[in-house]
C-alpha positions as protocol buffer text, in pm:
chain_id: "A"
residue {
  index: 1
  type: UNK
  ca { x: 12915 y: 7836 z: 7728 }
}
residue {
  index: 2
  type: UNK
  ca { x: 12932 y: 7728 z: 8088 }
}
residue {
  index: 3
  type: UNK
  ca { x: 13053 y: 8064 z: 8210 }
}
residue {
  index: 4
  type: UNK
  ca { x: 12767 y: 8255 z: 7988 }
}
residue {
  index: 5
  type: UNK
  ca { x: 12525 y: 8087 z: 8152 }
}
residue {
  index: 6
  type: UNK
  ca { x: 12670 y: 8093 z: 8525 }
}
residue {
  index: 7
  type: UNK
  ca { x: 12718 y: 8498 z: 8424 }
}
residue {
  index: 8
  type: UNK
  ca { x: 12350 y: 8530 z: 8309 }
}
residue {
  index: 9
  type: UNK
  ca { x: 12241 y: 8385 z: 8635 }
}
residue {
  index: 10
  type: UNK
  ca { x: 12427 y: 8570 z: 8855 }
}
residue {
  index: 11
  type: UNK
  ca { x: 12255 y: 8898 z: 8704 }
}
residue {
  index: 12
  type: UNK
  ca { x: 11909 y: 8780 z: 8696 }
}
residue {
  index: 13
  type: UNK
  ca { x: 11998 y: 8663 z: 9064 }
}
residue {
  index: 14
  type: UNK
  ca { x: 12160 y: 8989 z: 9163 }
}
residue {
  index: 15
  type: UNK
  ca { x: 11861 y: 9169 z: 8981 }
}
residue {
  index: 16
  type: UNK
  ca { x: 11603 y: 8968 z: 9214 }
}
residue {
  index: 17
  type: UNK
  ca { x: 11762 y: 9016 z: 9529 }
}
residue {
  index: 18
  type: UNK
  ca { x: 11799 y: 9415 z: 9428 }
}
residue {
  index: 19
  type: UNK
  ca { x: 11410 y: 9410 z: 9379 }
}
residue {
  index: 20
  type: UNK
  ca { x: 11375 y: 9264 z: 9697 }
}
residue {
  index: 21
  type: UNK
  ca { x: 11576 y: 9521 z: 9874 }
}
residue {
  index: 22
  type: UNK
  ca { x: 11428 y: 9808 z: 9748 }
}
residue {
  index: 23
  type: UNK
  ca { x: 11102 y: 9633 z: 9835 }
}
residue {
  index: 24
  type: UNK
  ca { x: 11225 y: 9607 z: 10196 }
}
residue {
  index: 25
  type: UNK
  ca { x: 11341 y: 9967 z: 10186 }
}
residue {
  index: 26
  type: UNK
  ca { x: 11023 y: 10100 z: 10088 }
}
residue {
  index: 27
  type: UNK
  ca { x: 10810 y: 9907 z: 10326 }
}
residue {
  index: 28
  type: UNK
  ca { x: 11087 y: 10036 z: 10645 }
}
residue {
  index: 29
  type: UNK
  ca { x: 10980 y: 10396 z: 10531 }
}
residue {
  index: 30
  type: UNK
  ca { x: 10677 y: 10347 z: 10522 }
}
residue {
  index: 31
  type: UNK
  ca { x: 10668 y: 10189 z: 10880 }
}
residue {
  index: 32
  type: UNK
  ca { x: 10863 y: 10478 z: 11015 }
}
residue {
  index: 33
  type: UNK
  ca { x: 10641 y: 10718 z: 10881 }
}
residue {
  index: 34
  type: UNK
  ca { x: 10388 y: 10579 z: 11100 }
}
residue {
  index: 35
  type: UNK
  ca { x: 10618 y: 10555 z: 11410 }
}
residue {
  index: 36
  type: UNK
  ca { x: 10721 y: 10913 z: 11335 }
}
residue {
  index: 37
  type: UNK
  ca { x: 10354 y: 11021 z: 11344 }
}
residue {
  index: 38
  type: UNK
  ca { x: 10302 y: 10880 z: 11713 }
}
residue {
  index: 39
  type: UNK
  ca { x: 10501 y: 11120 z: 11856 }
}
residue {
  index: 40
  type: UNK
  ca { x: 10551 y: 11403 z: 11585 }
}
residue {
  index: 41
  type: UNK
  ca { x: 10435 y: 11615 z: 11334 }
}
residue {
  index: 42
  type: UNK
  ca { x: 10500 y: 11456 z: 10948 }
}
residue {
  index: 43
  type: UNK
  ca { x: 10593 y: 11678 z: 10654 }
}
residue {
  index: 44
  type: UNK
  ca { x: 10334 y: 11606 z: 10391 }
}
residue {
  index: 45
  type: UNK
  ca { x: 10676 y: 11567 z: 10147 }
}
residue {
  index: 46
  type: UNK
  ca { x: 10730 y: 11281 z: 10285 }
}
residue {
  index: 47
  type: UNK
  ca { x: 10390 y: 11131 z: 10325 }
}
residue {
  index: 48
  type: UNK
  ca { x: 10366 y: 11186 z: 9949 }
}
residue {
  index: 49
  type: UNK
  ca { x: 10700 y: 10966 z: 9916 }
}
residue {
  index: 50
  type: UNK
  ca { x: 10579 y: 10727 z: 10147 }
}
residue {
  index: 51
  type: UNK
  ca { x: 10263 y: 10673 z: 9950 }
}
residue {
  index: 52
  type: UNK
  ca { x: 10386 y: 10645 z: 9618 }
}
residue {
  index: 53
  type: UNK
  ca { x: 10673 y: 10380 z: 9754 }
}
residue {
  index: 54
  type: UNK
  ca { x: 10449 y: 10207 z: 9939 }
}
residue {
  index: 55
  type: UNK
  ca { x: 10156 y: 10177 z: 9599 }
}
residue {
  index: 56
  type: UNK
  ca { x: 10425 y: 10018 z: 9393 }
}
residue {
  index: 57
  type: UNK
  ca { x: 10528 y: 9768 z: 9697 }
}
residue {
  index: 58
  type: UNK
  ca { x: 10160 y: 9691 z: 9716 }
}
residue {
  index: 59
  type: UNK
  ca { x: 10125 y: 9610 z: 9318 }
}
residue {
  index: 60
  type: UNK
  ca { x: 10401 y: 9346 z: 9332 }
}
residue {
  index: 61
  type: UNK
  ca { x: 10304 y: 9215 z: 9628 }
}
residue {
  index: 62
  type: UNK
  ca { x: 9927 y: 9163 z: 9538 }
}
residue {
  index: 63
  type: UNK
  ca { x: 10041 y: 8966 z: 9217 }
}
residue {
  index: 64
  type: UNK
  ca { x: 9782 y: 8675 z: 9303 }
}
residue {
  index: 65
  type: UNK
  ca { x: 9494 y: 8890 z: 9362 }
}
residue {
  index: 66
  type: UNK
  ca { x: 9558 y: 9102 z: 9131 }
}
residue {
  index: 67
  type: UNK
  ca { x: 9522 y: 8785 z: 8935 }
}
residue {
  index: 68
  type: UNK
  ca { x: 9184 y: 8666 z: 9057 }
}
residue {
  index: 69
  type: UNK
  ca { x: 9011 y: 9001 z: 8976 }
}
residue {
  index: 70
  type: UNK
  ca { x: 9165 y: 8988 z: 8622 }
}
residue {
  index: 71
  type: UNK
  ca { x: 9398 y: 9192 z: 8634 }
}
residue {
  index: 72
  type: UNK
  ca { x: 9812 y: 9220 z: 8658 }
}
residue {
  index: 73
  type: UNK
  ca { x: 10109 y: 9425 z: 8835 }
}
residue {
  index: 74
  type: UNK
  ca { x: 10171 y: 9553 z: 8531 }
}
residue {
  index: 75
  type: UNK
  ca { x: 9847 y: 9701 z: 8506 }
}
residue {
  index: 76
  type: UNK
  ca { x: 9833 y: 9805 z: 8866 }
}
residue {
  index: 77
  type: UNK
  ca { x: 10163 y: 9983 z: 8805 }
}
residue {
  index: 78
  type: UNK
  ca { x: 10057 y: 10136 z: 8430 }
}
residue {
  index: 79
  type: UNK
  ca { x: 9830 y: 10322 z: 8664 }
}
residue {
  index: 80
  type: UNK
  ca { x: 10093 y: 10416 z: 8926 }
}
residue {
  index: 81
  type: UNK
  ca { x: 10259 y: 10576 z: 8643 }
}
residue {
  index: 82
  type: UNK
  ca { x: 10020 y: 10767 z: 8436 }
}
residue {
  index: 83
  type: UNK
  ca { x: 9844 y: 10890 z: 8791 }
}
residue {
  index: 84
  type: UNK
  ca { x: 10056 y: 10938 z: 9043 }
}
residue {
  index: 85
  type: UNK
  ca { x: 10167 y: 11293 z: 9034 }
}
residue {
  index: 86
  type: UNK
  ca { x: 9789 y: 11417 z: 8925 }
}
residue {
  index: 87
  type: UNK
  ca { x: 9697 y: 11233 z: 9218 }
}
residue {
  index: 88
  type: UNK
  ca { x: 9939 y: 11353 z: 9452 }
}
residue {
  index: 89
  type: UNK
  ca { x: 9834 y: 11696 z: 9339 }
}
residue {
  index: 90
  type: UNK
  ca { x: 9430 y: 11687 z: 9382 }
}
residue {
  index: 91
  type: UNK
  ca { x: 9484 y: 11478 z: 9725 }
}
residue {
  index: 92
  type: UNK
  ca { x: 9721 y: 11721 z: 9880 }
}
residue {
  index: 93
  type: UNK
  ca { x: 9626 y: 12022 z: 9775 }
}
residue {
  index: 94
  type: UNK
  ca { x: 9418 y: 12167 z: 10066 }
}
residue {
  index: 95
  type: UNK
  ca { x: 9601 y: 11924 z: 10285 }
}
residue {
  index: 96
  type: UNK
  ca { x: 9836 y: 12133 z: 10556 }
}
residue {
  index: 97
  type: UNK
  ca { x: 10176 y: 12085 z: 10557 }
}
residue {
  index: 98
  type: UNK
  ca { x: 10231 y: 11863 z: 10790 }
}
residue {
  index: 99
  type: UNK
  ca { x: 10016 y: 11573 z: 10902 }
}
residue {
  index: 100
  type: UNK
  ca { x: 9970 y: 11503 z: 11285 }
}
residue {
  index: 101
  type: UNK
  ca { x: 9819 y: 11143 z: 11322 }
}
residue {
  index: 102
  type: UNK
  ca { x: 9735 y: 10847 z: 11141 }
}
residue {
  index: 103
  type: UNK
  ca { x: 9402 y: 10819 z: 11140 }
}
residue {
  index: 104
  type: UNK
  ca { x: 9449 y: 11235 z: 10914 }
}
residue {
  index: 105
  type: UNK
  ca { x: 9726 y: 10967 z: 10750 }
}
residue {
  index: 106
  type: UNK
  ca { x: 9541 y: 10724 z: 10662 }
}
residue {
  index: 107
  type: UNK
  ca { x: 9263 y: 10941 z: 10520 }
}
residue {
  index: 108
  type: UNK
  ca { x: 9464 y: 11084 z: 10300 }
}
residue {
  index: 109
  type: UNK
  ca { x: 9624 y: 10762 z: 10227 }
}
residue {
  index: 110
  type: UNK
  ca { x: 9289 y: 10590 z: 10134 }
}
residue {
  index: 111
  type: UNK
  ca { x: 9164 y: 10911 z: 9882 }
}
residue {
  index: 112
  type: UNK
  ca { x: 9491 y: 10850 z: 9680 }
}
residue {
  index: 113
  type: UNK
  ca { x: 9458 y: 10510 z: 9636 }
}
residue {
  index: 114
  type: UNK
  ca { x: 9113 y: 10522 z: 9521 }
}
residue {
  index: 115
  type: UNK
  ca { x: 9224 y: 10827 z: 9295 }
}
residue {
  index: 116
  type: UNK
  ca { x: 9487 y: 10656 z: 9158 }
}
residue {
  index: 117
  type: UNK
  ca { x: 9348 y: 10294 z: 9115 }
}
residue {
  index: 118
  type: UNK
  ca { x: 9021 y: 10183 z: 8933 }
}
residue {
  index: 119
  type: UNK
  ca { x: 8782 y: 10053 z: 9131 }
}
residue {
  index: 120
  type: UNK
  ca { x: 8860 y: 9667 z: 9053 }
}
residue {
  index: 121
  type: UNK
  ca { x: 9249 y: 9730 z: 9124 }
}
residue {
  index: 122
  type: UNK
  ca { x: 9162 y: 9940 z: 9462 }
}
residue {
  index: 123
  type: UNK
  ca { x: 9044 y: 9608 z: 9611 }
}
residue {
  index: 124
  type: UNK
  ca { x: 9421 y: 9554 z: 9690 }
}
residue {
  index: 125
  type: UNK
  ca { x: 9382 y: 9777 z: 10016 }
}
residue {
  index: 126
  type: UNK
  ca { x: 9419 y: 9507 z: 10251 }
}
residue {
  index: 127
  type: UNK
  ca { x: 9752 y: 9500 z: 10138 }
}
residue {
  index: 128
  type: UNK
  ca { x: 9813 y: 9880 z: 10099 }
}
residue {
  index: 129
  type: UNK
  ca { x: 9685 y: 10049 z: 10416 }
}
């Protein structure tokens, strides 16, 4: 019994810590995007990668205000799920095909976020952009 338990603590620990790095990993892209767009041209590929990486980081890290508006991460991420790629699509599809700067970044950052979260769940910005 004492080795079942150790066992099932070891996965849920191992499961945690895998979460964590694949939150880490998401955020570093995300940050070199941006560092990539100070001195180049961006492939809007992987601005759409970096986006949709960087929504779900933001719904698990916005757990308590997510809260205080009444609403969850699972919620938050319901809606990452059922929107993303129709929101991917009506944001980037007159955009060109690669992005020069942040500030065209961030524009298109902010329209998918609004298209893709309700209005009470897009307060989470702060914590997005």
């Amino acid at each position: 019994m004492k080795y079942v338990l150790a066992l099932v603590a070891i996965s849920i620990a191992s499961y945690l810590y895998y979460q964590e790095m694949k939150i880490e990993q998401a955020k570093e892209q995300y940050s070199l995007l941006l560092q990539k767009l100070d001195s180049t041209k961006v492939n809007t590929l992987e601005i759409k990668n970096a986006l949709s990486l960087k929504l779900q980081v933001s719904c698990n890290e916005a757990q308590e205000q997510l809260l205080k508006q009444g609403s969850t991460k699972e919620e938050c991420l319901s809606y990452y799920q059922s929107f993303n790629q129709e929101c991917l699509d009506k944001v980037f599809r007159l955009a060109p095909i690669e992005l020069s700067s942040k500030s065209e970044f961030m524009d298109y950052a902010k329209r998918y976020q609004r298209c893709i979260l309700p209005i009470d769940l897009a307060n989470i910005s702060a914590t997005f952009l």
